[in-house]
C-alpha positions as CSV (number, residue, x, y, z in Angstrom):
1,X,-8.5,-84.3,-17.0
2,X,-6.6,-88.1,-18.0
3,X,-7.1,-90.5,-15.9
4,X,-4.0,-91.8,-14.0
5,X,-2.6,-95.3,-15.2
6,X,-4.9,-98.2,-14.1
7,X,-8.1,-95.7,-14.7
8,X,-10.2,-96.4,-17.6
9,X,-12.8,-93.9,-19.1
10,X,-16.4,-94.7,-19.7
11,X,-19.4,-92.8,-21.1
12,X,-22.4,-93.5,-19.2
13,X,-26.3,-91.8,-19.7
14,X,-24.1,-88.8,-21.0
15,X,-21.8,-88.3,-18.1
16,X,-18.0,-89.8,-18.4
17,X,-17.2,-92.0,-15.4
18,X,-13.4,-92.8,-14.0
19,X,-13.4,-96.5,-13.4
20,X,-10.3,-98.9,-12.0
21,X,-8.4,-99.5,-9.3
22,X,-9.3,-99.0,-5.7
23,X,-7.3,-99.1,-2.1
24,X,-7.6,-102.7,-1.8
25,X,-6.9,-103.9,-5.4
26,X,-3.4,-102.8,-5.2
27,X,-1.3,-106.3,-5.4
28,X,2.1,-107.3,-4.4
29,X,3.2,-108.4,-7.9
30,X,2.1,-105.5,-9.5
31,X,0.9,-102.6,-7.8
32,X,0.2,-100.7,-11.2
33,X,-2.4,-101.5,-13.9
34,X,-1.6,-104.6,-16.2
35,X,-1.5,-102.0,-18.8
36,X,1.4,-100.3,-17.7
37,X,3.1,-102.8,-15.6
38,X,5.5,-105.0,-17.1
39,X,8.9,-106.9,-16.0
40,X,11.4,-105.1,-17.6
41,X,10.1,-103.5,-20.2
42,X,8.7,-106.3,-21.5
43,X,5.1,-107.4,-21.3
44,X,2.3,-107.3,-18.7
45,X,2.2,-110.4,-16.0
46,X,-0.1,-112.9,-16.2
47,X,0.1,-114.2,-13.0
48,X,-3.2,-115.5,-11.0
49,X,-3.5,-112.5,-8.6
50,X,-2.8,-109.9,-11.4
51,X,-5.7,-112.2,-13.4
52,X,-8.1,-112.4,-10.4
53,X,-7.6,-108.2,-9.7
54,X,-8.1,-107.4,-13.5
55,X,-11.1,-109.1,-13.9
56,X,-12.2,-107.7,-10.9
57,X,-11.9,-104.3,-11.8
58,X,-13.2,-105.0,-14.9
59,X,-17.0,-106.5,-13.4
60,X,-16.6,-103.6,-10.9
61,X,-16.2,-101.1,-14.1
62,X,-19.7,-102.7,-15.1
63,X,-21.2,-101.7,-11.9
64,X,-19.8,-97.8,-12.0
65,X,-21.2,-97.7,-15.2
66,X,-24.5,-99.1,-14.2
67,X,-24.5,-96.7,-11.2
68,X,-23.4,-93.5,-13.0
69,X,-26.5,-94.5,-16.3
70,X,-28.8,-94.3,-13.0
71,X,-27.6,-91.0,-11.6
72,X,-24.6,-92.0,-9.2
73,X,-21.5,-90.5,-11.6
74,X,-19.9,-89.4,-8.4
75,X,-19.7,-92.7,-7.0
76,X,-16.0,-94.0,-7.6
77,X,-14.6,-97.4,-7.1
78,X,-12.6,-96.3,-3.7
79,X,-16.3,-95.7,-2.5
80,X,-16.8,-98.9,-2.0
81,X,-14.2,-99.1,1.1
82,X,-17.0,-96.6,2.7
83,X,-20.3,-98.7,1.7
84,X,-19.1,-102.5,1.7
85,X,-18.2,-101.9,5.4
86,X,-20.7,-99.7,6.3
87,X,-23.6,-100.6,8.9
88,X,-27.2,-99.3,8.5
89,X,-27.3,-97.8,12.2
90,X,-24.1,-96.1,11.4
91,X,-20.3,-96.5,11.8
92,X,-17.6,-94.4,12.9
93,X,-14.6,-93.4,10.7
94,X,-12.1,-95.2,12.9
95,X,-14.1,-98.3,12.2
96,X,-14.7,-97.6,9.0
97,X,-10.7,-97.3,8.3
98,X,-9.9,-100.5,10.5
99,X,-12.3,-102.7,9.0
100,X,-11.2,-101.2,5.3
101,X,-7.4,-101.6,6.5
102,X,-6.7,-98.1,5.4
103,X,-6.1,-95.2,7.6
104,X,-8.5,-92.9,9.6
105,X,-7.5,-89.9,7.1
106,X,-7.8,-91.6,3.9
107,X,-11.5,-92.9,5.4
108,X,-12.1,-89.4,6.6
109,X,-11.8,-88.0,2.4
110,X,-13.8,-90.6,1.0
111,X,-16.3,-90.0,3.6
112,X,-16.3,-86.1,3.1
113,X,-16.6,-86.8,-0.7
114,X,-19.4,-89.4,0.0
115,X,-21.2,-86.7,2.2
116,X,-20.8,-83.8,0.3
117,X,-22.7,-85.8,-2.4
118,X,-25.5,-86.8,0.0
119,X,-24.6,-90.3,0.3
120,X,-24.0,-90.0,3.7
121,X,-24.5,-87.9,6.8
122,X,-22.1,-87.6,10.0
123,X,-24.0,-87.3,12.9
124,X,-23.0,-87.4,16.7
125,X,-22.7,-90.5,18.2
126,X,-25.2,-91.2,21.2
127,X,-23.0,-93.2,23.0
128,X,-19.5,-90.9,22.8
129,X,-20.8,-87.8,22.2
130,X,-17.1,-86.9,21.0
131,X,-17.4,-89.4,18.0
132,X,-19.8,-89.5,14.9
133,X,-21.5,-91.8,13.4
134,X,-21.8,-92.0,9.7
135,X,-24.9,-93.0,8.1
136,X,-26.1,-93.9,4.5
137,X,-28.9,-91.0,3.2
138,X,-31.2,-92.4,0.9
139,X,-29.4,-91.9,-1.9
140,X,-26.4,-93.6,-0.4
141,X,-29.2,-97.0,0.2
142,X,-30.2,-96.0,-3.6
143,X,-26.6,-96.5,-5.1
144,X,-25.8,-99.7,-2.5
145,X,-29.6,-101.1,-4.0
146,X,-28.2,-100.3,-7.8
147,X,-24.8,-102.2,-6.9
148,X,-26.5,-105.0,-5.3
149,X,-29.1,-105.4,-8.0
150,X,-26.0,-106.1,-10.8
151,X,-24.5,-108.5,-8.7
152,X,-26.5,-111.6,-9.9
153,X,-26.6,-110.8,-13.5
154,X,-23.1,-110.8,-13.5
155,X,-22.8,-114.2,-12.1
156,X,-25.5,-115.1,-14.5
157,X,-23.6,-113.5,-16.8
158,X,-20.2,-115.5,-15.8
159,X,-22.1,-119.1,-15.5
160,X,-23.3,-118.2,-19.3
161,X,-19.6,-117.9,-20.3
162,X,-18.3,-120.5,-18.3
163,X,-21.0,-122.5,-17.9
164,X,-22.7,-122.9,-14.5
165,X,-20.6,-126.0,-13.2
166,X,-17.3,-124.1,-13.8
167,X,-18.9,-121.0,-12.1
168,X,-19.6,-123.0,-9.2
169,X,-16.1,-124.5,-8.7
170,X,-14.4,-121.0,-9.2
171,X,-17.1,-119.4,-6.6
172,X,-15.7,-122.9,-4.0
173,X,-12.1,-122.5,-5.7
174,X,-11.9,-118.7,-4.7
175,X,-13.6,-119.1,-1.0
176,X,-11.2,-122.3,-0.7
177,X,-8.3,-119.3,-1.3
178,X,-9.7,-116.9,0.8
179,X,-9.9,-118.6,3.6
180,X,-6.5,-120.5,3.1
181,X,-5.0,-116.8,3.2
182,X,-6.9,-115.3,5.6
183,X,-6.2,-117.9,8.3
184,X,-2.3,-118.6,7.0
185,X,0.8,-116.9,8.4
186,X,2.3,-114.8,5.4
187,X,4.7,-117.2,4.0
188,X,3.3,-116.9,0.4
């Protein structure tokens, strides 16, 4: 099987891992991967959001390949619209899909695929019996733990390369953005 454009292919503890872009990377300029988008034929943007998404997907790479050399190959990076928004004492799929700003049937697959690899279990919700609650397993807390683990040697990582100051101010730069964008009408 190739991976589609904006996938990259990694060998991890002997099992080959489909890394790139998820749901919520997609962006504006250029919904493609900077590898195959360009402006007419000529060559890839280097605008700040294309910048900010690619070196995104690259650090997430690091962690798929961290989590598939520790046993979680199955684990892709769309996965991570189920687990960064999921709560311990469980979550529905309609809040799972609101709170990911995707819909309830694209939710719905991921979590299938998440539970038919025991990362997580739908069970019925106490309050609505009609609803269900999905819930990490174990190995769902396992992958989450190996994720979360990475996270500071890759800022360690990035404050070696850039030195710690700069790291600093692009941590305050980039939550200056954020919030500047979340609170802003959409005029930009």
């Amino acid at each position: 099987m190739r991976p589609r454009p904006g996938r990259h292919r990694l060998r991890a503890g002997g099992q080959e891992v489909v890394a790139g872009t998820g749901p919520r990377s997609a962006i504006p300029f250029c919904a493609a991967s900077v590898s195959t988008c360009s402006m007419v034929g000529g060559p890839p943007p280097e605008n700040l959001a294309v910048l900010m998404r690619d070196v995104f997907m690259l650090l997430n790479d690091r962690v798929l390949l961290r989590l598939a050399e520790r046993g979680h190959g199955v684990v892709r990076p769309v996965h991570s619209a189920v687990f960064e928004h999921l709560d311990d004492t469980g979550t529905t799929v309609t809040v799972l899909a609101e709170r990911a700003n995707m819909t309830r049937q694209a939710m719905a697959e991921l979590v299938a695929h998440l539970e038919a690899h025991d990362y997580v279990t739908r069970e019925p919700d106490p309050a609505d019996r009609r609803a269900k609650l999905v819930r990490p397993t174990a190995r769902g807390r396992e992958a989450v733990r190996i994720a979360q683990e990475l996270v500071p040697q890759l800022e360690a990582w990035v404050a070696e390369l850039i030195g710690a100051d700069r790291a600093a101010n692009l941590r305050a730069d980039l939550q200056t953005l954020r919030t500047a964008l979340h609170h802003s009408p959409q005029r930009h």
